[in-house]
DSSP file (Angstrom, degrees, kcal/mol; ACC not computed):
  #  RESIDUE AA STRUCTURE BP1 BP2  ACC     N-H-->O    O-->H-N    N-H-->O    O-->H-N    TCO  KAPPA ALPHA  PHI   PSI    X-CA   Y-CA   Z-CA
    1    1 A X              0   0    0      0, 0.0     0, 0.0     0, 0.0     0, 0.0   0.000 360.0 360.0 360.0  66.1  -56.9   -9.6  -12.8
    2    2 A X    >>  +     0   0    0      3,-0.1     4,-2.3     2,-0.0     3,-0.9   0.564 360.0 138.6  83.8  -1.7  -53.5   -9.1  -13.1
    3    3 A X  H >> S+     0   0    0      1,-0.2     4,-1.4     2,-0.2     3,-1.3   0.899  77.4  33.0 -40.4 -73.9  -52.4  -12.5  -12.5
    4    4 A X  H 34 S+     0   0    0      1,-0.3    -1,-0.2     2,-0.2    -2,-0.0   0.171 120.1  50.6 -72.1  14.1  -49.6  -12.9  -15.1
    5    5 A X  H <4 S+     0   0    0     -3,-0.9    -1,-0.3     2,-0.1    -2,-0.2   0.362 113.0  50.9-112.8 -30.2  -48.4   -9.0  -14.9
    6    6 A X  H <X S+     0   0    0     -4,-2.3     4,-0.8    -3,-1.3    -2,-0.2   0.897 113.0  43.3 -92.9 -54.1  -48.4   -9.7  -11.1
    7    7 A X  T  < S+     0   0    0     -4,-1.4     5,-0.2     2,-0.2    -3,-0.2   0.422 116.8  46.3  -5.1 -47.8  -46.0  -13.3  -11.6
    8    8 A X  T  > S+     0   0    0     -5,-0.2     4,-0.7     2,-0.1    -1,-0.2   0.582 105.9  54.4 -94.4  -1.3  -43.8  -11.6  -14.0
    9    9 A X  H  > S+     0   0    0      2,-0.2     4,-3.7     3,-0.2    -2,-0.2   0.907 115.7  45.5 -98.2 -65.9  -43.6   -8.4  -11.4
   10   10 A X  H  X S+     0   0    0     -4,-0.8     4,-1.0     2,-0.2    -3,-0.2   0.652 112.3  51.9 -54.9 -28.2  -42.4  -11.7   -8.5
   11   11 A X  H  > S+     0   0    0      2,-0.2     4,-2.8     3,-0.1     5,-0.2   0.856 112.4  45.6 -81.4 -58.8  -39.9  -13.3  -11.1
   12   12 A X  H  X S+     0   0    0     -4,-0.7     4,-1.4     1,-0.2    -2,-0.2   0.953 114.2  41.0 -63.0 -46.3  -38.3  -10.0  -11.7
   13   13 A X  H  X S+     0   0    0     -4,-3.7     4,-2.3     2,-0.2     5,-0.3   0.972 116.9  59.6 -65.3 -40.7  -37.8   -8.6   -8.1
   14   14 A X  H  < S+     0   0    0     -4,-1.0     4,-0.4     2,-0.3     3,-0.3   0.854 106.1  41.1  11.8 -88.9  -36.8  -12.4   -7.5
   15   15 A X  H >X S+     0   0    0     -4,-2.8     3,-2.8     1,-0.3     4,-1.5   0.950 115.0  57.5 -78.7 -72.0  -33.9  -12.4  -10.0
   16   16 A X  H 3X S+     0   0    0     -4,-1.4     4,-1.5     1,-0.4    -2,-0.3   0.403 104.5  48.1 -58.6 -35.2  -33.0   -8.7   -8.6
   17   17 A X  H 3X S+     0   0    0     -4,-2.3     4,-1.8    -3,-0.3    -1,-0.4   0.448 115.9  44.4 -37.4 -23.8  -32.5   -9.7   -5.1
   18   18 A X  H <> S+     0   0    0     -3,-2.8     4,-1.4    -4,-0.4    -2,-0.3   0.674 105.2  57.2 -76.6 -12.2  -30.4  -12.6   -6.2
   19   19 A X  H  X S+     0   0    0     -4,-1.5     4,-3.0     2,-0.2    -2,-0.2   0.980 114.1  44.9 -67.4 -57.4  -28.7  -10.2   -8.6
   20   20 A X  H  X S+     0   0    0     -4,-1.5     4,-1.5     1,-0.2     5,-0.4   0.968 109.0  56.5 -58.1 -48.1  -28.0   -8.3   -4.9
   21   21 A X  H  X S+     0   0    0     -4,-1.8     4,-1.4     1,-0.2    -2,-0.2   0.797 110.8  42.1 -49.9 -60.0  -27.0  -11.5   -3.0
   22   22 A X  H  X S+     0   0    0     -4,-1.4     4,-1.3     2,-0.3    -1,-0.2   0.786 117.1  45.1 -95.3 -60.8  -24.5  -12.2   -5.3
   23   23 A X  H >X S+     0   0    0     -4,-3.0     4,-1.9     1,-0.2     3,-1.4   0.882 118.5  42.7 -19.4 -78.5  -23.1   -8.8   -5.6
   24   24 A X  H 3X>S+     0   0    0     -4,-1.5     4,-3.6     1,-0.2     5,-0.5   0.896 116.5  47.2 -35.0 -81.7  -23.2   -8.2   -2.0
   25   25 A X  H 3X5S+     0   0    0     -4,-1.4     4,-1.6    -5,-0.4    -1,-0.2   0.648 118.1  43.4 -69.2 -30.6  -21.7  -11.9   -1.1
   26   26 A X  H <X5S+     0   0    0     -3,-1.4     4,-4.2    -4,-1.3    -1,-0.3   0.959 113.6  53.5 -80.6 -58.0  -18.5  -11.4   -4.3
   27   27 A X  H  X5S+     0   0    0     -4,-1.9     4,-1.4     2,-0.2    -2,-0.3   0.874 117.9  36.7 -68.9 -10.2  -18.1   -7.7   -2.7
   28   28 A X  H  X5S+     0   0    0     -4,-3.6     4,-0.9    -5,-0.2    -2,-0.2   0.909 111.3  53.7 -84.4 -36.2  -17.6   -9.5    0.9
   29   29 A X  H  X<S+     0   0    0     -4,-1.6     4,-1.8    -5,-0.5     3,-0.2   0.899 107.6  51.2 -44.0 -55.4  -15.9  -12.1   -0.1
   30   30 A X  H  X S+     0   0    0     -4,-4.2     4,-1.1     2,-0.2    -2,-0.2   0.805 109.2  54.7 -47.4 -42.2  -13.4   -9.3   -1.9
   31   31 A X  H  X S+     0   0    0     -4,-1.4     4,-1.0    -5,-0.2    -1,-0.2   0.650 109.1  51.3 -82.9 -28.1  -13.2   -7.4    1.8
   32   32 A X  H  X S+     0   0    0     -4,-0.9     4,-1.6    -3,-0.2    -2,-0.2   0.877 110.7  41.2 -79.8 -47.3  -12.1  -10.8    3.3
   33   33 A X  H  X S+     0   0    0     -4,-1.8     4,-1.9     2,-0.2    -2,-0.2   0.731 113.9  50.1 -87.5 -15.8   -9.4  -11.8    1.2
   34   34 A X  H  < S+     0   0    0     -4,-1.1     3,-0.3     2,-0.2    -1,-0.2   0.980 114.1  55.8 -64.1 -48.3   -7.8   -8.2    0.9
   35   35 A X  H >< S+     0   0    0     -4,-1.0     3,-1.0     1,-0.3     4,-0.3   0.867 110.6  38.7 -45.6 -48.2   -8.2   -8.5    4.7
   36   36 A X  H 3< S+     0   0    0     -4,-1.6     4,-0.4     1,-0.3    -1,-0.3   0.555 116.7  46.4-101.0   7.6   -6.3  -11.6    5.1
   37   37 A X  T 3< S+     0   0    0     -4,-1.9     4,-0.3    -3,-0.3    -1,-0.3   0.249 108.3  58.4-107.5  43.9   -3.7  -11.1    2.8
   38   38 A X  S <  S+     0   0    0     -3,-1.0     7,-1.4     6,-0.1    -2,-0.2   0.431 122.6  26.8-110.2   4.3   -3.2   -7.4    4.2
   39   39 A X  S    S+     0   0    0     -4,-0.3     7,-1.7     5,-0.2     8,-0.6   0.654 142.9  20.9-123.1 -54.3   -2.5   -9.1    7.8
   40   40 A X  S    S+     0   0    0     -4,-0.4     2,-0.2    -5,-0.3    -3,-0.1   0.201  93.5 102.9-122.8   5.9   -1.3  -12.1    6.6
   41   41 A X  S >  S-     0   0    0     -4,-0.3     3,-3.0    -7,-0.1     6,-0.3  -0.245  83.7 -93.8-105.9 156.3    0.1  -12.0    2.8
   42   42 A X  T 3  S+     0   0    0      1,-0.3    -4,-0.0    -2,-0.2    -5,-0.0   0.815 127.3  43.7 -55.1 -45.9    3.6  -11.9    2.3
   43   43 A X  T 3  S+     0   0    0     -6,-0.2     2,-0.4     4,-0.1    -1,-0.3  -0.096  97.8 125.2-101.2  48.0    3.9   -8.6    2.1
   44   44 A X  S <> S-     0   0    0     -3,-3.0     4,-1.2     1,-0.1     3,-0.3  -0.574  77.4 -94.2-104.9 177.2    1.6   -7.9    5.0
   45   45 A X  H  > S+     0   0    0     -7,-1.4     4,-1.8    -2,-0.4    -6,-0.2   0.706 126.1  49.0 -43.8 -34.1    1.3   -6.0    8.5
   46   46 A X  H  > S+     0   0    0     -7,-1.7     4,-2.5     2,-0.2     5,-0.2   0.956 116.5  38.7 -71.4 -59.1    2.4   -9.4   10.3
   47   47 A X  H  > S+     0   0    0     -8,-0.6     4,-1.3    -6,-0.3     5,-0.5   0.879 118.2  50.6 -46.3 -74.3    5.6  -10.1    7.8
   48   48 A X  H  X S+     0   0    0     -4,-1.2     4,-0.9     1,-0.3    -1,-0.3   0.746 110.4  54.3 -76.7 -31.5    6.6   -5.9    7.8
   49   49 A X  H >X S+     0   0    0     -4,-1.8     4,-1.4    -5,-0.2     3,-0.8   0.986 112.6  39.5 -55.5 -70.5    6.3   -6.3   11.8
   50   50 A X  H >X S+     0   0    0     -4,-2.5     4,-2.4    -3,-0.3     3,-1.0   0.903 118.0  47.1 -34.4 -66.2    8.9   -9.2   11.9
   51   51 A X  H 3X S+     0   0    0     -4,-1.3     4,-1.8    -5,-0.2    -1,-0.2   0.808 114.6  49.1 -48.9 -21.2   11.2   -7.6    9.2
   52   52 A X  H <X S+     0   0    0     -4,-0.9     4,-1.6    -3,-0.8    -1,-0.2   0.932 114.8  41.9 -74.5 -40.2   10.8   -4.4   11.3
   53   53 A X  H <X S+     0   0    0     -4,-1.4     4,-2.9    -3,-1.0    -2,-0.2   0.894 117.4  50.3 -76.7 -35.3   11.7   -6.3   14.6
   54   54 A X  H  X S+     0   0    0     -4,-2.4     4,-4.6     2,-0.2    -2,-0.2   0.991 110.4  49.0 -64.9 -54.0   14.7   -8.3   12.4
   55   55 A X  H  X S+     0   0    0     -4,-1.8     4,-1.8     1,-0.2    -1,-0.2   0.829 105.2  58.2 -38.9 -47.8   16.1   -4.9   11.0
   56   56 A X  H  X S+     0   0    0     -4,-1.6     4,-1.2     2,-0.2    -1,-0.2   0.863 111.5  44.4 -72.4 -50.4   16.0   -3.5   14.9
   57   57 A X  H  X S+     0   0    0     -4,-2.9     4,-4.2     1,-0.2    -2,-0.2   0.943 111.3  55.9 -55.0 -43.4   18.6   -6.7   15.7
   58   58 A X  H  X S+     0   0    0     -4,-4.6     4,-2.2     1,-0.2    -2,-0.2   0.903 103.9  44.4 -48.9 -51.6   20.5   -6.0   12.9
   59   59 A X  H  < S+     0   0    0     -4,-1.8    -1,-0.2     2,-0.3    -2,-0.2   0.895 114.7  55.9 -64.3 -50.6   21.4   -2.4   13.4
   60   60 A X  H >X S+     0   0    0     -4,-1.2     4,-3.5     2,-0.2     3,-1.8   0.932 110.3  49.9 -17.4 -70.0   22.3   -3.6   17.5
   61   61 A X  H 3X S+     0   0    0     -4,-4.2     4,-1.7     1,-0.3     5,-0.4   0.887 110.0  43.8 -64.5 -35.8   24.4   -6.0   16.0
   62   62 A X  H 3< S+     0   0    0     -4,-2.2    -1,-0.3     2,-0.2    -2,-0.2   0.290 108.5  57.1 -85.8  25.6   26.2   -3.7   13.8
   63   63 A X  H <> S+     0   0    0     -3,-1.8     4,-1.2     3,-0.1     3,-0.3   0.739 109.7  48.3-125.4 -56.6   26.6   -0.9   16.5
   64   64 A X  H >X S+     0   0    0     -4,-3.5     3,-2.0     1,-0.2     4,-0.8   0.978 115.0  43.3 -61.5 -63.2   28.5   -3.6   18.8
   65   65 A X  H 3X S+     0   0    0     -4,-1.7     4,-1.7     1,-0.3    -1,-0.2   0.836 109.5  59.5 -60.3 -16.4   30.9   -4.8   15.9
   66   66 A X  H 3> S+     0   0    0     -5,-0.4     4,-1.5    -3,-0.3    -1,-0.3   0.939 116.1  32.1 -76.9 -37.5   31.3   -1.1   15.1
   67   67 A X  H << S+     0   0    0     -3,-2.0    -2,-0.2    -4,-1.2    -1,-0.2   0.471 111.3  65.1-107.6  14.4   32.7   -0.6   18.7
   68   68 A X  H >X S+     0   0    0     -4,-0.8     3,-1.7    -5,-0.1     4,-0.7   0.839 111.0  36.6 -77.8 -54.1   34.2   -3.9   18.7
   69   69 A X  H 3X S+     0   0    0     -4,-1.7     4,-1.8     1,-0.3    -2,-0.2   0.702 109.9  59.8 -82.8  -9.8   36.4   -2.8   16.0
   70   70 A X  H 3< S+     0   0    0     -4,-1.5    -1,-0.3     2,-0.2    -2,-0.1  -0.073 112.9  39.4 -80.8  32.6   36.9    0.5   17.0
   71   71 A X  H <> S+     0   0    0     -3,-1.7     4,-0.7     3,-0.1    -2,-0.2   0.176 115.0  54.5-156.5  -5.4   38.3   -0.7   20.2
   72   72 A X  H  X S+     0   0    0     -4,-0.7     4,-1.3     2,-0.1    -2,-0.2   0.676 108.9  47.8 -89.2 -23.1   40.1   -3.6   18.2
   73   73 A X  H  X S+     0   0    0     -4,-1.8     4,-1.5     2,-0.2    -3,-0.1   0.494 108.7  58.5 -47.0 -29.4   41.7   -1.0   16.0
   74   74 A X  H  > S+     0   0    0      2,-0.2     4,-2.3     3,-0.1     5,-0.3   0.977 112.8  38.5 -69.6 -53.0   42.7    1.1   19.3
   75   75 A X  H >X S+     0   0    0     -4,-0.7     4,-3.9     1,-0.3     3,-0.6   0.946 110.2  55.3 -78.9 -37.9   44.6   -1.5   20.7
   76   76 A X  H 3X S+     0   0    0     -4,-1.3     4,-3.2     1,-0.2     5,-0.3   0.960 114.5  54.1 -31.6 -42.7   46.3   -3.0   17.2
   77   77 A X  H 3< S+     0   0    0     -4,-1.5    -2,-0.3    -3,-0.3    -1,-0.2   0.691 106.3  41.8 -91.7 -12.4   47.2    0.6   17.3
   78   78 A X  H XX S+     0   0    0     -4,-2.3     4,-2.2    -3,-0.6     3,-0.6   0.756 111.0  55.4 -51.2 -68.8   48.8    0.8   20.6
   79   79 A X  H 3< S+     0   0    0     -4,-3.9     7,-0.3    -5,-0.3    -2,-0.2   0.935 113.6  49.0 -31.1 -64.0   50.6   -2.7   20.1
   80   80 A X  T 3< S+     0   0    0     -4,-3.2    -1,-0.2    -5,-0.3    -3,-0.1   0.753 129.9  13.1 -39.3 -31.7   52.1   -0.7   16.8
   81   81 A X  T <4 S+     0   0    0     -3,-0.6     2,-0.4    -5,-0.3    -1,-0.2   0.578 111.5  76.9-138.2  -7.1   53.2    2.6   18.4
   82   82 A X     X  -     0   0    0     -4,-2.2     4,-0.8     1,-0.1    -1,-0.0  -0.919  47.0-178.0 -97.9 139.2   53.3    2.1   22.0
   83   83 A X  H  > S+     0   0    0     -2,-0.4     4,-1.4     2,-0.2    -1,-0.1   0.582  87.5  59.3 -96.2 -28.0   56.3    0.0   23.6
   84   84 A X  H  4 S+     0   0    0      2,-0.2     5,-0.1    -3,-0.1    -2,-0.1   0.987 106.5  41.7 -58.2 -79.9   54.8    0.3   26.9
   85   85 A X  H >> S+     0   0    0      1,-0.3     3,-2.2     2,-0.2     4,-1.3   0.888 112.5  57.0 -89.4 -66.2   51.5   -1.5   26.0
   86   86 A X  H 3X S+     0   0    0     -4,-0.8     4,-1.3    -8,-0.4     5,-0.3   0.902 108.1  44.0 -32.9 -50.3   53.3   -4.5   23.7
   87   87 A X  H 3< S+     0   0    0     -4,-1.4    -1,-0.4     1,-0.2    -2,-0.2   0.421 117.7  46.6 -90.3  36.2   55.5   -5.8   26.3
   88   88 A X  H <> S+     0   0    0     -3,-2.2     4,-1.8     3,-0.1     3,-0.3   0.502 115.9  46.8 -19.4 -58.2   52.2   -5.5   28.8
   89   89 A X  H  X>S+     0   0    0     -4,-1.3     4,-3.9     1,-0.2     5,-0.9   0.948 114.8  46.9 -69.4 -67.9   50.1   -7.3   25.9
   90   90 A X  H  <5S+     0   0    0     -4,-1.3     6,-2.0     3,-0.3    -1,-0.2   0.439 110.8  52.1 -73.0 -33.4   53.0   -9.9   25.6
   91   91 A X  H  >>S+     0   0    0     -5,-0.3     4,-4.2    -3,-0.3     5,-0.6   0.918 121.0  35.4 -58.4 -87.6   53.3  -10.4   29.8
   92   92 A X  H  <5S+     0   0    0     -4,-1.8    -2,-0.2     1,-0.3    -3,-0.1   0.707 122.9  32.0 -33.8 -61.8   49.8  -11.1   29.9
   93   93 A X  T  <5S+     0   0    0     -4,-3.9    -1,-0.3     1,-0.1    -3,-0.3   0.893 130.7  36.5 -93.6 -37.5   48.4  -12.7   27.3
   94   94 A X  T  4<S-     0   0    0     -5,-0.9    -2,-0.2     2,-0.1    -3,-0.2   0.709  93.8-125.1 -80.1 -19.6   52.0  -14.9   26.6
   95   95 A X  T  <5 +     0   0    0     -4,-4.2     2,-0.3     1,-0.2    -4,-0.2   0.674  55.2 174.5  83.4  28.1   52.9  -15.3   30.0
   96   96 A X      < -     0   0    0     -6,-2.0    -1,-0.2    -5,-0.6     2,-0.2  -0.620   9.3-162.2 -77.7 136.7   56.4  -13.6   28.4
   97   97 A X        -     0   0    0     -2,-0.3     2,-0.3    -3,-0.1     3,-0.1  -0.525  19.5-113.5 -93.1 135.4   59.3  -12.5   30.7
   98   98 A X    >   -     0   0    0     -2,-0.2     3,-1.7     1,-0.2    -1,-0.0  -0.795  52.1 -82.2 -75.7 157.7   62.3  -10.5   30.9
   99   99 A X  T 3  S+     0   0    0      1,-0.3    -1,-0.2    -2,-0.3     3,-0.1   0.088 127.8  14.9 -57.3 173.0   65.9  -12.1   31.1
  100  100 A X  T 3  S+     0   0    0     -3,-0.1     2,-0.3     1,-0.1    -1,-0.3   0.717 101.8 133.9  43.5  23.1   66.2  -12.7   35.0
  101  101 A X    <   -     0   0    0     -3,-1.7     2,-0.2     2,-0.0    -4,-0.1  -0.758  46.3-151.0 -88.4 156.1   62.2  -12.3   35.4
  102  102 A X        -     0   0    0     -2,-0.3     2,-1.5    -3,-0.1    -3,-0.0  -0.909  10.2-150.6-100.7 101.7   60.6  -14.8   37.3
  103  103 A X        -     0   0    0     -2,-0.2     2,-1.1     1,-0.1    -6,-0.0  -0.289   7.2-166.3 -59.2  66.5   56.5  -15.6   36.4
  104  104 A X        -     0   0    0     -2,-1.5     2,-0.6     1,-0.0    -1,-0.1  -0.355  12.1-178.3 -91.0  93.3   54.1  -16.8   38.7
  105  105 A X        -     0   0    0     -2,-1.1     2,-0.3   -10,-0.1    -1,-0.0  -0.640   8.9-151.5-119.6-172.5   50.7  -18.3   37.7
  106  106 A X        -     0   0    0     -2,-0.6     2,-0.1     1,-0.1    -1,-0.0  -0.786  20.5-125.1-121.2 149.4   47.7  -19.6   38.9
  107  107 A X              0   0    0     -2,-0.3    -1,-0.1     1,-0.2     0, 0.0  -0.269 360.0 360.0 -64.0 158.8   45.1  -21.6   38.4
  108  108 A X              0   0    0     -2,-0.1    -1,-0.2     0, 0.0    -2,-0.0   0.347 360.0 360.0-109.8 360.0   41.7  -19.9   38.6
């Protein structure tokens, strides 16, 4: 009564629910490692956050040397064309005199 129509009926839904585990288990498996190298992969969200944050230092740093040298250029260019501001520059930073000047420093 149906035994072996019944048996072969059990084998075959069987094999087709393993067919699905396996699918199912490869496509989740797939969804996990896309996941971790899309966080965590060389080029992923963690890495493009650090580079993002490195880039943001970078740019800092070149906007102070950009007004370092525009303010090391002012004064090269004062020494050059001002007479006034060399022998200032030349007091200061040399401790230099005129003839019959007298100098006093101090310690700090």
């Amino acid at each position: 009564m149906g035994g072996p129509e019944n048996l072969l009926r059990k084998q075959v839904v069987s094999e087709l629910k393993k067919r699905r585990l396996i699918f199912f288990t490869l496509i989740l498996l797939s969804f996990i490692y896309f996941g971790i190298t899309l966080f965590f992969g060389d080029m992923g969200i963690l890495r493009y956050r650090e580079l993002k944050k490195t880039r943001t230092q970078i740019e800092t740093q070149i906007k102070e040397i950009k007004k370092e040298n525009e303010q090391l250029g002012s004064e090269v260019k004062s020494l050059k064309e001002e007479p006034f501001y060399t022998e200032k520059h030349a007091r200061e930073k040399f401790g230099m005199s005129k003839p019959d000047e007298y100098i006093f420093q101090y310690d700090r």
